[in-house]
The first five atom37 places (N, CA, C, CB, O) and aatype in JSON, in Angstrom:
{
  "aatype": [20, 20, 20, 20, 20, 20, 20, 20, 20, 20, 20, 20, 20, 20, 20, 20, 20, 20, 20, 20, 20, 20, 20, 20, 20, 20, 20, 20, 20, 20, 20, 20, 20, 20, 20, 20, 20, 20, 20, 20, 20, 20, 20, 20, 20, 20, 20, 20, 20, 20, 20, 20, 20, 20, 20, 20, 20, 20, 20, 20, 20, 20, 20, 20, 20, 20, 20, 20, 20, 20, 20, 20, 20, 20, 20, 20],
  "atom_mask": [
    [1, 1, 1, 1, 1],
    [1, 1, 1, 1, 1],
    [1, 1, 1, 1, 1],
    [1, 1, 1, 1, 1],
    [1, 1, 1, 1, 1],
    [1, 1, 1, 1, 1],
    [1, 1, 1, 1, 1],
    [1, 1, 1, 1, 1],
    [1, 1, 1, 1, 1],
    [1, 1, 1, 1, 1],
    [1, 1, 1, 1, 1],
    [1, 1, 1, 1, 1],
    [1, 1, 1, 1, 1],
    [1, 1, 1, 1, 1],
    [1, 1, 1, 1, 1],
    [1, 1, 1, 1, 1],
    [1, 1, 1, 1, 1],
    [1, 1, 1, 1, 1],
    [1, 1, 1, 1, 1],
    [1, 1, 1, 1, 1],
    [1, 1, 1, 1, 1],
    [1, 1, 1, 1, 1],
    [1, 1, 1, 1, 1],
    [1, 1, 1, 1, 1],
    [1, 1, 1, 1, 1],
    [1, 1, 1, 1, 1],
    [1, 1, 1, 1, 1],
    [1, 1, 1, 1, 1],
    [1, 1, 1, 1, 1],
    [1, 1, 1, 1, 1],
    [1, 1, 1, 1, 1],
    [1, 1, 1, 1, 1],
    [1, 1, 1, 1, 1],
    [1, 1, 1, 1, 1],
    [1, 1, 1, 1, 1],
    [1, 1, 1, 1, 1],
    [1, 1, 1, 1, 1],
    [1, 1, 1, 1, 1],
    [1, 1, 1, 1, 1],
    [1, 1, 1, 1, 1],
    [1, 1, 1, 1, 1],
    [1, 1, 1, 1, 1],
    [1, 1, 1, 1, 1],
    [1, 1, 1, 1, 1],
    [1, 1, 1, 1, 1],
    [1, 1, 1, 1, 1],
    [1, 1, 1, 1, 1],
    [1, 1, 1, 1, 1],
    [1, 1, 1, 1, 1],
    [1, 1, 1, 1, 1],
    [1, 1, 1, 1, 1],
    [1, 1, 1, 1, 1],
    [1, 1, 1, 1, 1],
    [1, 1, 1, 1, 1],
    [1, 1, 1, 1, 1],
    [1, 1, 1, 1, 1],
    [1, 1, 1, 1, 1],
    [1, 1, 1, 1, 1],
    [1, 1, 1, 1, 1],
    [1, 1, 1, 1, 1],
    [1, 1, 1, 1, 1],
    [1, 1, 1, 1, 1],
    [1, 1, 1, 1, 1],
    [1, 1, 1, 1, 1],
    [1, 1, 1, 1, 1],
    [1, 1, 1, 1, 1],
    [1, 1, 1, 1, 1],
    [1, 1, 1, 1, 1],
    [1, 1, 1, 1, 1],
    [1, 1, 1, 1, 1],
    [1, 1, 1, 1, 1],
    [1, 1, 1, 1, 1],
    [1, 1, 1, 1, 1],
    [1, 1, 1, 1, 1],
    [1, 1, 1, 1, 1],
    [1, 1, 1, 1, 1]
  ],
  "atom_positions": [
    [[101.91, 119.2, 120.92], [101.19, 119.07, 119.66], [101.57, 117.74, 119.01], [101.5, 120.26, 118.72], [102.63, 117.14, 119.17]],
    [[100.82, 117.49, 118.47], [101.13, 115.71, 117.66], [101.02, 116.04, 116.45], [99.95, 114.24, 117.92], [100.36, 117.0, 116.06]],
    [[101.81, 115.08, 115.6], [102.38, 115.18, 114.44], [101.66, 113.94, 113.88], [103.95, 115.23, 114.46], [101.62, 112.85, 114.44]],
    [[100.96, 114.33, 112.47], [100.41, 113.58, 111.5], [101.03, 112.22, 111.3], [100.44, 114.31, 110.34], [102.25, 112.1, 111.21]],
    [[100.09, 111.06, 111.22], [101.07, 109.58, 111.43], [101.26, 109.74, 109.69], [100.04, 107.64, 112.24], [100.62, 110.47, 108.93]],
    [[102.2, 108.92, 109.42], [102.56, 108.57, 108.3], [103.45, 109.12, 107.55], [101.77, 108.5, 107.78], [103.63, 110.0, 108.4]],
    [[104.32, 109.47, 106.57], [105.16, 110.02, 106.14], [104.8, 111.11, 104.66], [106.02, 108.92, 106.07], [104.19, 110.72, 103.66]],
    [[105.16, 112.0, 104.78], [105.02, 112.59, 103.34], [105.83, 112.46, 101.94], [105.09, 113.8, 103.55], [106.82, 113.14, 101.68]],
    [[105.12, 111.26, 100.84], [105.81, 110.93, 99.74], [104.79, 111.34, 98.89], [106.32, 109.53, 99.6], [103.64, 111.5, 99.31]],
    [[105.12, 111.53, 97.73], [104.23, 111.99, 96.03], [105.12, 111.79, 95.28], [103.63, 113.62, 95.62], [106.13, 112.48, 95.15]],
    [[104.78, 110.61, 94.58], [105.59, 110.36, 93.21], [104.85, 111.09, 92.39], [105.75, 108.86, 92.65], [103.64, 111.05, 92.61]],
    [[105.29, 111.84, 91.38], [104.53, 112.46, 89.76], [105.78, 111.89, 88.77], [104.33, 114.73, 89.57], [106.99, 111.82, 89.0]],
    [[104.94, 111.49, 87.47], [105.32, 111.14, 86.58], [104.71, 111.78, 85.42], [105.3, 110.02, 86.69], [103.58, 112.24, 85.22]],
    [[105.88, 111.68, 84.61], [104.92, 112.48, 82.88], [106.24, 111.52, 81.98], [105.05, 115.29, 82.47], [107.35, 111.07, 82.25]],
    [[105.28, 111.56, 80.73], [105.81, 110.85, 79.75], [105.27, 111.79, 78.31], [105.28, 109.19, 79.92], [104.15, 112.19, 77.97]],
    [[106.58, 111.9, 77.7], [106.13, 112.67, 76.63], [106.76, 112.35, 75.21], [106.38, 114.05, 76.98], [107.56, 111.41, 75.25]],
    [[106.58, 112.93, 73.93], [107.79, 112.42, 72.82], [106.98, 113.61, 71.68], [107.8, 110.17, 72.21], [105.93, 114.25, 71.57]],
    [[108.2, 113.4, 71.03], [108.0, 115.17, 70.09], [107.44, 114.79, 68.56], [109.99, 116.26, 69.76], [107.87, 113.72, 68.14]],
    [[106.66, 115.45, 67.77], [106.64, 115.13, 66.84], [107.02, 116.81, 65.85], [105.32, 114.25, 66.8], [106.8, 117.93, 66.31]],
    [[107.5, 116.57, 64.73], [107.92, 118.07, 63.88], [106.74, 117.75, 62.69], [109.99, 118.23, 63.09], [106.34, 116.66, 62.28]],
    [[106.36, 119.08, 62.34], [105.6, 119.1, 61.31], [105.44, 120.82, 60.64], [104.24, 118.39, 61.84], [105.54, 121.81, 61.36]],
    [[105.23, 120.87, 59.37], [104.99, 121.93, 58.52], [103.93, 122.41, 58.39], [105.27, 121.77, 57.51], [103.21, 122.01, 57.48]],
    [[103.45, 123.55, 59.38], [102.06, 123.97, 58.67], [102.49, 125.56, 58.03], [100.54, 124.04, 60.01], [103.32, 126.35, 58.47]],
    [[101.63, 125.68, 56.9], [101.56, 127.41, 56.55], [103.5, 127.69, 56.08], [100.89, 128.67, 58.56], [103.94, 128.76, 55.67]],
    [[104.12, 126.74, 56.23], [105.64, 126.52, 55.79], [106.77, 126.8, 56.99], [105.98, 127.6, 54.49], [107.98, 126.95, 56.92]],
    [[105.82, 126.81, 58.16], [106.72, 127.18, 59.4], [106.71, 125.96, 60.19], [106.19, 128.47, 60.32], [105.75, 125.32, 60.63]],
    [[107.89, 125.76, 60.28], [108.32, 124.31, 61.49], [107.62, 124.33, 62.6], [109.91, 124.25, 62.16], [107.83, 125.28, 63.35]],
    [[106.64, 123.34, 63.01], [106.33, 123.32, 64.2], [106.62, 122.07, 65.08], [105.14, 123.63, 64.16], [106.63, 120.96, 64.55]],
    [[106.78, 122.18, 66.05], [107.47, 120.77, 67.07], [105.58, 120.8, 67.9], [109.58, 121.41, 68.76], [104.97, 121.82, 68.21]],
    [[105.0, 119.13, 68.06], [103.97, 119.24, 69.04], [104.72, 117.82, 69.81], [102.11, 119.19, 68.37], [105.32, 116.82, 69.42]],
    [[104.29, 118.4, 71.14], [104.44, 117.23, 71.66], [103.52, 116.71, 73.03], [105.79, 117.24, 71.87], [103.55, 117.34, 74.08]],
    [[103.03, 115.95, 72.91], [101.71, 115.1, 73.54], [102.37, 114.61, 74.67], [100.98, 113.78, 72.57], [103.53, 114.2, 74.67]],
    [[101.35, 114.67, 75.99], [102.06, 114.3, 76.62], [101.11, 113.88, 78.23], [103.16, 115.33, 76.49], [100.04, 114.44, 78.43]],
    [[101.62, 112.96, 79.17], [100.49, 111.98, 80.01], [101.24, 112.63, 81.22], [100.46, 109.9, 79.83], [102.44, 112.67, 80.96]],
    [[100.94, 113.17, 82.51], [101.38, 113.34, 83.97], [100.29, 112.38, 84.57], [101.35, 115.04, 84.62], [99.14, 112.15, 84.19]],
    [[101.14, 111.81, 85.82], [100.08, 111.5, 86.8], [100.56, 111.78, 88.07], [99.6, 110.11, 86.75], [101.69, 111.44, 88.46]],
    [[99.55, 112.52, 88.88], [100.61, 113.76, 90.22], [99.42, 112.62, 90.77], [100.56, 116.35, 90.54], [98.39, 112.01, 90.49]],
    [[100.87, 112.98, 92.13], [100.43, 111.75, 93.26], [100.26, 110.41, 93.19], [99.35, 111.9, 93.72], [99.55, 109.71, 93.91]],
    [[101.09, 110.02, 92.11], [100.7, 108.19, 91.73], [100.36, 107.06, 92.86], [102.13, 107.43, 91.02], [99.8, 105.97, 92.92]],
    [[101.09, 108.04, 93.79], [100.87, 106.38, 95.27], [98.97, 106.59, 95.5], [102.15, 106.94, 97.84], [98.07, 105.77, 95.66]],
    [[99.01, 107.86, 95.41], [97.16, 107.77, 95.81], [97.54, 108.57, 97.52], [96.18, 105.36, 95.96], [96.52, 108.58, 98.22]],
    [[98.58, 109.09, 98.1], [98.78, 109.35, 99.1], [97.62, 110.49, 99.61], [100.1, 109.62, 99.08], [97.24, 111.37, 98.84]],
    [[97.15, 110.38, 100.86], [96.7, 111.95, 101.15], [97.3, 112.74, 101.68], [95.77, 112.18, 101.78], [96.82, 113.04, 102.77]],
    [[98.36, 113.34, 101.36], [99.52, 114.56, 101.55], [98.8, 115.59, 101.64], [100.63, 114.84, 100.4], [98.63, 116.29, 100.64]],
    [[98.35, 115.83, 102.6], [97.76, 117.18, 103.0], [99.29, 118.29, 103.19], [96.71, 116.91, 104.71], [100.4, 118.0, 103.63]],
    [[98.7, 119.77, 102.58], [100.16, 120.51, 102.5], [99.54, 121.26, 103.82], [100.72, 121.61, 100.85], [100.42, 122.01, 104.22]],
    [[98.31, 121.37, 104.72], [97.57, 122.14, 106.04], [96.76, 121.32, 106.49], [96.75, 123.44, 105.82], [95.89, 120.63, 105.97]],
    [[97.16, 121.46, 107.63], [96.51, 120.58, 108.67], [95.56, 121.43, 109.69], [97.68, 119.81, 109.5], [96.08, 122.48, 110.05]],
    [[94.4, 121.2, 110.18], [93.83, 121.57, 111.24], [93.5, 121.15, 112.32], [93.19, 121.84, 111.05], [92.89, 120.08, 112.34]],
    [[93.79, 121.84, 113.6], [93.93, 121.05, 115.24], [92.65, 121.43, 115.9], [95.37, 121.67, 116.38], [92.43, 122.64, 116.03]],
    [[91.48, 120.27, 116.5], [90.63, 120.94, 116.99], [90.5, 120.38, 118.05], [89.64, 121.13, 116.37], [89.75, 119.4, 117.99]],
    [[91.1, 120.67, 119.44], [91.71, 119.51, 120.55], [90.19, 119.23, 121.15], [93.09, 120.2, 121.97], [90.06, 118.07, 121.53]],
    [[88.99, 120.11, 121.31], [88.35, 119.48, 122.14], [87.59, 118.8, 121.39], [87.8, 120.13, 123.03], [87.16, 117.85, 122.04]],
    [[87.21, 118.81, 120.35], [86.48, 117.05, 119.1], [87.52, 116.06, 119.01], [86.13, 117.4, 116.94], [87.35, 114.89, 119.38]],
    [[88.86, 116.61, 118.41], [89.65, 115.7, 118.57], [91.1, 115.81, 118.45], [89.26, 114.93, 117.9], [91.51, 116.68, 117.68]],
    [[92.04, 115.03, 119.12], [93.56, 115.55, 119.76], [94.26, 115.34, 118.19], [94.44, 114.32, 121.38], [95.3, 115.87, 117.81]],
    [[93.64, 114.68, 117.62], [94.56, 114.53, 116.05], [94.46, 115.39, 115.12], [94.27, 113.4, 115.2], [93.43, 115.87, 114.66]],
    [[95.47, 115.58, 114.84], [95.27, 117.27, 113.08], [94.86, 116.46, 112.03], [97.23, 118.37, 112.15], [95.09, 115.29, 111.74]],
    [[94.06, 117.55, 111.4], [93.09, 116.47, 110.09], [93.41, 117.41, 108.71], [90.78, 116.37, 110.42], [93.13, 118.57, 108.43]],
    [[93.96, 116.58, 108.14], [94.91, 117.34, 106.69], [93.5, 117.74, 105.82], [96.25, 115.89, 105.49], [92.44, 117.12, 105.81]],
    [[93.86, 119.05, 105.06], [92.44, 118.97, 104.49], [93.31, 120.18, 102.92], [90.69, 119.85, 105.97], [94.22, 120.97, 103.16]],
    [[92.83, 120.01, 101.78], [93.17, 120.02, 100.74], [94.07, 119.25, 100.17], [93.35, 120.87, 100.62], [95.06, 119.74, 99.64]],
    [[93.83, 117.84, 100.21], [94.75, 116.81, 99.92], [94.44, 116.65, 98.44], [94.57, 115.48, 100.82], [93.35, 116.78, 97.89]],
    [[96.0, 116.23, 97.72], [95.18, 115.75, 96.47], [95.25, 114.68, 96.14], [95.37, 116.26, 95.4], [96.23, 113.96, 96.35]],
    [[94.03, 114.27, 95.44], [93.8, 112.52, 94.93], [94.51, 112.11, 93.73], [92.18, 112.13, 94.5], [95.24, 113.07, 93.5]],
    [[94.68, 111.4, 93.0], [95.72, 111.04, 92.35], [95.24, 111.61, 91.11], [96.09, 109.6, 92.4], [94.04, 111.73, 91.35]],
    [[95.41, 112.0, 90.05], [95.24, 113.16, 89.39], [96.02, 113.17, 88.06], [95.63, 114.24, 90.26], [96.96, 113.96, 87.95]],
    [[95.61, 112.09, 86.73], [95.94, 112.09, 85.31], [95.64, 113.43, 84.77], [95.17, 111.02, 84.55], [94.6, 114.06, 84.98]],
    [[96.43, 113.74, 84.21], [96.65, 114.97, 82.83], [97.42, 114.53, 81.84], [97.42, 116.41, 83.19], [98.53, 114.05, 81.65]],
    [[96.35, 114.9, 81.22], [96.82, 115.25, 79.06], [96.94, 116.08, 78.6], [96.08, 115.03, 77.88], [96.09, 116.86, 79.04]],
    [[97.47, 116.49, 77.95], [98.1, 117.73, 77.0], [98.5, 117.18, 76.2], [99.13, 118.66, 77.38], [98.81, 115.99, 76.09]],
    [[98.55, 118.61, 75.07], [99.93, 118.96, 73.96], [100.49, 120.19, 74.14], [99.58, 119.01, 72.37], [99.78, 121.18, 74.33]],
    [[101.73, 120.24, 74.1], [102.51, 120.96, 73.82], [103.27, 121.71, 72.71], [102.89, 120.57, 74.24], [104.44, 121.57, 72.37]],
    [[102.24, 122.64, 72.17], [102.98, 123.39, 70.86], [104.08, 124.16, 70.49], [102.37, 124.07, 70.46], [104.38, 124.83, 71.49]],
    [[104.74, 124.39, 69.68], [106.0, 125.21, 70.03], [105.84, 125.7, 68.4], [107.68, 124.26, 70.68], [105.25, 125.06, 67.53]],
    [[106.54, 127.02, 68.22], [106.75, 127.19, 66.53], [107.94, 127.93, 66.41], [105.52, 128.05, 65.66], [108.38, 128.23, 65.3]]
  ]
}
């Protein structure tokens, strides 16, 4: 069986910072915040499929593309 060329890396990053505020007289903390999963852009397939007589190479398939998220984060 042959093994997928290339290596499996995924950098994710998030960046976040808190802010406190008073609503209704109860402390609330929000905090906003940026991820980006998969920053290289890699296609890290986590399943691969072998179909020897089309072709001898495994073909990764639910890969993910590089992938920004936003949020907030409420807390009380």
């Amino acid at each position: 069986m042959t093994v997928p060329n290339g290596s499996y890396l995924r950098l994710n990053f998030r960046a976040t910072a808190s802010f406190e505020a008073r609503i209704l007289g109860q402390r609330n903390t929000f905090s906003p915040y940026v991820k980006i999963i998969n920053a290289l852009d890699r296609p890290d397939a986590l399943f691969y499929q072998l179909d020897r007589p089309a072709d001898p190479e495994p073909v990764g398939f639910g890969a993910v593309p590089i992938l920004p998220v936003f949020g907030v984060e409420w807390r009380m």
